[in-house]
N, C-alpha and C positions, 0 to 999 in steps of 0.2 A: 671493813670497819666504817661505820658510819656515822658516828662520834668518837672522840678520846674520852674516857672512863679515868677513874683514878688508877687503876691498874695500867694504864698505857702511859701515862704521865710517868709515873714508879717505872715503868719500863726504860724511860728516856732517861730518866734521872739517874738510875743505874746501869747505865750504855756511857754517859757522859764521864762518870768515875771511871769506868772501866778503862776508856778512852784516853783519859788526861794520865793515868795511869800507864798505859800500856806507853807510851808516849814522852815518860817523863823525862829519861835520859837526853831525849832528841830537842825536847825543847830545852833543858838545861845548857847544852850544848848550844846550842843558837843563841842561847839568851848569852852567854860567857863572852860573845863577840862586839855587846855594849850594854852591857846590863852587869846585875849583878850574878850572875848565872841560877839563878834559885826559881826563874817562872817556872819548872818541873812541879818543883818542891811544891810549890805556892799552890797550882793547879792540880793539882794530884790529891792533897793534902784539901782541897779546899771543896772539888767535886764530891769527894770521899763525904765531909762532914754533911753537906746539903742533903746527899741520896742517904747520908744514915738518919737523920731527923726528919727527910720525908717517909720515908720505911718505917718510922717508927711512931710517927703521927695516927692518930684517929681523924684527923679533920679531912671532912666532905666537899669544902670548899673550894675548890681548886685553884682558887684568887690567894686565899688565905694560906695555903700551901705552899707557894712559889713565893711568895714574900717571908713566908717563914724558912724557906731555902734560903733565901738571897741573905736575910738577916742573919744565919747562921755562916752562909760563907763567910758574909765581909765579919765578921767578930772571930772567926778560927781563926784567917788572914787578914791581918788587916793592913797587906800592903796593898799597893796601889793597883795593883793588879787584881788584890784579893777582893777588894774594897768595890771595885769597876763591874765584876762578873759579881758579886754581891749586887749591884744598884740595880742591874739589868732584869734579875726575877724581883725583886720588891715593884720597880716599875713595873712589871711584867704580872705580878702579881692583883696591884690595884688597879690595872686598866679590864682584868678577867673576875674579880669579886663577886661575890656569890653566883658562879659559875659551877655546877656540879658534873659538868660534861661540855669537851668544848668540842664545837662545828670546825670546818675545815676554813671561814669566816675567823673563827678565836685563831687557831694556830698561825693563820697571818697577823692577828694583833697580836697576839704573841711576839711572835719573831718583830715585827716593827717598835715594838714597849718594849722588846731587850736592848734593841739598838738604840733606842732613844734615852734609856736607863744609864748608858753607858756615857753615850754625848752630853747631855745636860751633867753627869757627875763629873766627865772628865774634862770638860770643856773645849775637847777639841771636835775637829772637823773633817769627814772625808778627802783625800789627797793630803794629807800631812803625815803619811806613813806611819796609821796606828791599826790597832783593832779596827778599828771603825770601816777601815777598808774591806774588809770580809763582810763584816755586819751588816753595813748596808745593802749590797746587793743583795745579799741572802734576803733579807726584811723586802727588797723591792720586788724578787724574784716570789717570793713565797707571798705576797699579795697578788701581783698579777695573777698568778697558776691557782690559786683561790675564786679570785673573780673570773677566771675562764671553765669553772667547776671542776678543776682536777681532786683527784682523792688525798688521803695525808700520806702516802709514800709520794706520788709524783708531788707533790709540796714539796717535799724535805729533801726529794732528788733535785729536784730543781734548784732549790735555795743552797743545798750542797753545792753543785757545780758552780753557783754565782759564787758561792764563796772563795773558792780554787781562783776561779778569775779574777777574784779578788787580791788575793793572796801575788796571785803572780803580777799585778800592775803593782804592787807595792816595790817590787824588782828596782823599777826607775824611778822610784818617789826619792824625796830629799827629804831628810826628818828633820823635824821641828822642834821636837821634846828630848828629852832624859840626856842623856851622855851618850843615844845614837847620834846626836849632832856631832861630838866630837870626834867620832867615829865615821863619818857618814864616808870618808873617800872610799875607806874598803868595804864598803856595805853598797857600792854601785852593783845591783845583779844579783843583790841576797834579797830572799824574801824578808819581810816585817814579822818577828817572831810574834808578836802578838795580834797581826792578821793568822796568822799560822792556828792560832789557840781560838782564835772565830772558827776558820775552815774545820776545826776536829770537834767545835760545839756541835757543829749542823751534819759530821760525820756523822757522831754520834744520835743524830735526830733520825736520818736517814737509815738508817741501820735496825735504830729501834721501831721507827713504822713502818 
C-alpha cells in the first residue's frame, strides 16, 4: 500500500468499533475502580456512531471525513471522554483537509493532530495519568518510523507498542484529575483506563494496515 485510500481509512474506522466493542466490558470494569464505570458504554457506543456516518458518507475528502467522525462522536457522547476522542479527529481532520489519499508523512500528522486534539481540549499534560500517556508516544513513535521511511503497518506497529509502553508507565503515575485522585492509593500498579482506550485506538490502527 503506497497510499491510504478512503477504503483504508473505513478500514480503521471499522477495526476501531470493532475494538472498543470487543473490549467493552474490560474497560467498564477498570473504569468502575474510579470513574463512573461507563467508559465501555461511552467508547463502544461512540466508535460505533463515527464508523457508521463514515460508511455512510459520499465525501472524498479525507480531512472532511475525520472531522465529520470526530463531530459525530463528541454529539452521540458527550461525555468527557466522548467529547476528547471527538476533538482528536476534527483536529485530526483539519490538519489533513483536502487530502483525498494520505502518504505515510499524513498518517504521522494524523496520529500527532489526534493527540494534540485531545491535549488542547482536555487541557492536561503527559505524566499526569491520562490518555495522553499512550497518545503521545504513539504520535512520537509514528513520526519518527515516517521519517525513517517505514510503510503504514511498521507505523501503526510501532505507534502500537509506544502505546502499551505507554499504558504501563501510567502504573506509577499519580493522577491529577477526576475522582482517580481520590482513589489514587489503590491505583498504585493499575494502569490508567484511559491510556488503556489510546493503546486499543492504535490496536485498532495496527490491525487495520
Amino acid at each position: 500500500m503506497s497510499v491510504m485510500n478512503k477504503e483504508a481509512v473505513l478500514k480503521f474506522l471499522n477495526q476501531a468499533s470493532a475494538v472498543m466493542t470487543e473490549n467493552k466490558e474490560y474497560l467498564i470494569e477498570l473504569d468502575a475502580h474510579c470513574g463512573d464505570g461507563d467508559l465501555g458504554l461511552t467508547m463502544s457506543k461512540g466508535f460505533a456512531a463515527g464508523a457508521k456516518v463514515a460508511n455512510a458518507s459520499a465525501e472524498t475528502d479525507l480531512g472532511k471525513l475525520l472531522f465529520l467522525v470526530g463531530s459525530d462522536i463528541a454529539k452521540e457522547v458527550p461525555s468527557t471522554m466522548g467529547t476528547l476522542m471527538g476533538s482528536g479527529f476534527i483536529k485530526a481532520g483539519k490538519a489533513l483537509r483536502g487530502k483525498t489519499e494520505l502518504t505515510t508523512a499524513d498518517l504521522a500528522t494524523f496520529c500527532e493532530a489526534y493527540y494534540q486534539g485531545l491535549q488542547e481540549r482536555g487541557k492536561a499534560n503527559p505524566g499526569e495519568r491520562t490518555i495522553l500517556d499512550s497518545l503521545k508516544p504513539a504520535a512520537d513513535a509514528a513520526r519518527a518510523a515516517a521519517d525513517a521511511g517505514d510503510d503504514f503497518s511498521a507505523i501503526a506497529k510501532k505507534a502500537y507498542a509506544a502505546s502499551l509502553q505507554g499504558v504501563e508507565a501510567t502504573k506509577n503515575m499519580v493522577p491529577v484529575y477526576g475522582k482517580a485522585v481520590v482513589h489514587r492509593a489503590k491505583l498504585v500498579g493499575v494502569p490508567d483506563q484511559g491510556a488503556i482506550v489510546g493503546s486499543l485506538f492504535y490496536k485498532a490502527m495496527s490491525e487495520a494496515l
